[in-house]
C-alpha positions in Angstrom: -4.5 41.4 -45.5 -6.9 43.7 -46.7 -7.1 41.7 -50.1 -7.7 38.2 -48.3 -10.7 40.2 -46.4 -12.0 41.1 -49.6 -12.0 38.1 -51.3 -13.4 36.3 -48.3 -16.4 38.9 -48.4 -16.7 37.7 -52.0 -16.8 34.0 -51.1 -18.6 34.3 -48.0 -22.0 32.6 -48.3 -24.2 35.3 -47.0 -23.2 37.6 -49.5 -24.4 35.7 -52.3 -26.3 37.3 -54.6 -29.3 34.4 -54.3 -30.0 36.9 -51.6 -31.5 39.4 -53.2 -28.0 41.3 -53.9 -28.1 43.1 -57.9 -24.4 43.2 -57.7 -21.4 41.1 -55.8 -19.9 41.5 -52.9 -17.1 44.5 -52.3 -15.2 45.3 -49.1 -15.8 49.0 -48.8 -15.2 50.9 -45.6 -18.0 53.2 -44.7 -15.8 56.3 -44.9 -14.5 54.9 -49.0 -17.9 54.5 -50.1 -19.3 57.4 -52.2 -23.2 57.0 -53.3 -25.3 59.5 -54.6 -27.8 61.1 -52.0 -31.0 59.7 -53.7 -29.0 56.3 -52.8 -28.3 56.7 -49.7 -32.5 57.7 -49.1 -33.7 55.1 -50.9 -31.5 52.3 -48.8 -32.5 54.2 -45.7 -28.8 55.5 -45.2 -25.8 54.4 -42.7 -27.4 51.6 -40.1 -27.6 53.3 -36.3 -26.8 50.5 -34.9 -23.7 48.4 -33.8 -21.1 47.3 -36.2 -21.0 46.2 -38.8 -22.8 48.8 -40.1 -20.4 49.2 -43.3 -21.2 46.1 -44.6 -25.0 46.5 -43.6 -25.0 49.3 -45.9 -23.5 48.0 -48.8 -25.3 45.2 -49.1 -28.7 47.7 -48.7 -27.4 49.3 -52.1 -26.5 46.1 -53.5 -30.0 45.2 -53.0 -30.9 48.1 -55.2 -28.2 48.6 -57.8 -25.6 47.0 -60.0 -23.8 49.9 -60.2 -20.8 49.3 -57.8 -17.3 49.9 -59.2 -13.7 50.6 -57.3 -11.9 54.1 -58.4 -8.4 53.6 -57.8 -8.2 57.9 -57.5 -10.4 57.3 -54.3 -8.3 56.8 -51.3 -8.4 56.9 -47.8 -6.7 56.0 -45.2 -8.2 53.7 -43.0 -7.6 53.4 -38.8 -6.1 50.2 -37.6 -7.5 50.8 -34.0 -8.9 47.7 -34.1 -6.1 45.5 -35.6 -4.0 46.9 -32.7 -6.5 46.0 -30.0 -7.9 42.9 -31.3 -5.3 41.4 -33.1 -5.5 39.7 -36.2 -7.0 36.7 -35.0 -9.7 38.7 -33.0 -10.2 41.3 -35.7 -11.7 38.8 -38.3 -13.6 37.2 -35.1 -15.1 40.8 -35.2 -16.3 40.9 -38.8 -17.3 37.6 -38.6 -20.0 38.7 -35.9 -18.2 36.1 -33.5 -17.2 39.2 -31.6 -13.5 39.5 -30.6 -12.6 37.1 -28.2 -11.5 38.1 -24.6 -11.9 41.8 -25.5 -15.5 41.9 -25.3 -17.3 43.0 -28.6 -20.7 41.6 -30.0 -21.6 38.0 -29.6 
């Protein structure tokens, strides 16, 4: 699942790099991303707002570097608090910004 996520990101028009982006699209969680602090300043750090503020942040420091790899060594386990609640089907409503269906959510 996770992989068909990411390669959706990849595909998905608003993250094409016509857009401003220096480097393409990769499905990070916000607690598997590691930037240096002068980074994270520069981008303005981790959004306060609503979700999706993971991929709000990425594509801030792919607007300022092409410096993004994957480290295999780096993992973390991820919740699935939102699977559970939302489902599949209502999950990628969610990170579509369609919200989540019935369950409430953004809109």
């Amino acid at each position: 699942m996770v992989r068909a996520a990411a390669l959706f990101g990849r595909l998905r028009p608003a993250h094409a790099r016509r857009h401003g982006y220096l480097a393409p699209y990769r499905m990070h969680a916000g607690n598997n991303m590691a930037v240096t602090s002068g980074l994270y300043l520069r981008v303005g750090g981790m959004p306060r707002r609503p979700s999706p503020t993971d991929r709000t942040f990425l594509n801030r420091v792919r607007r300022h570097t092409t410096a993004i790899t994957h480290c295999g060594a780096m993992v973390v386990e991820n919740s699935t608090r939102r699977l559970k609640a939302y489902g599949l089907l209502g999950t990628a409503r969610w990170y579509l910004d369609k919200g989540c269906g019935p369950w409430g959510g953004p809109r």
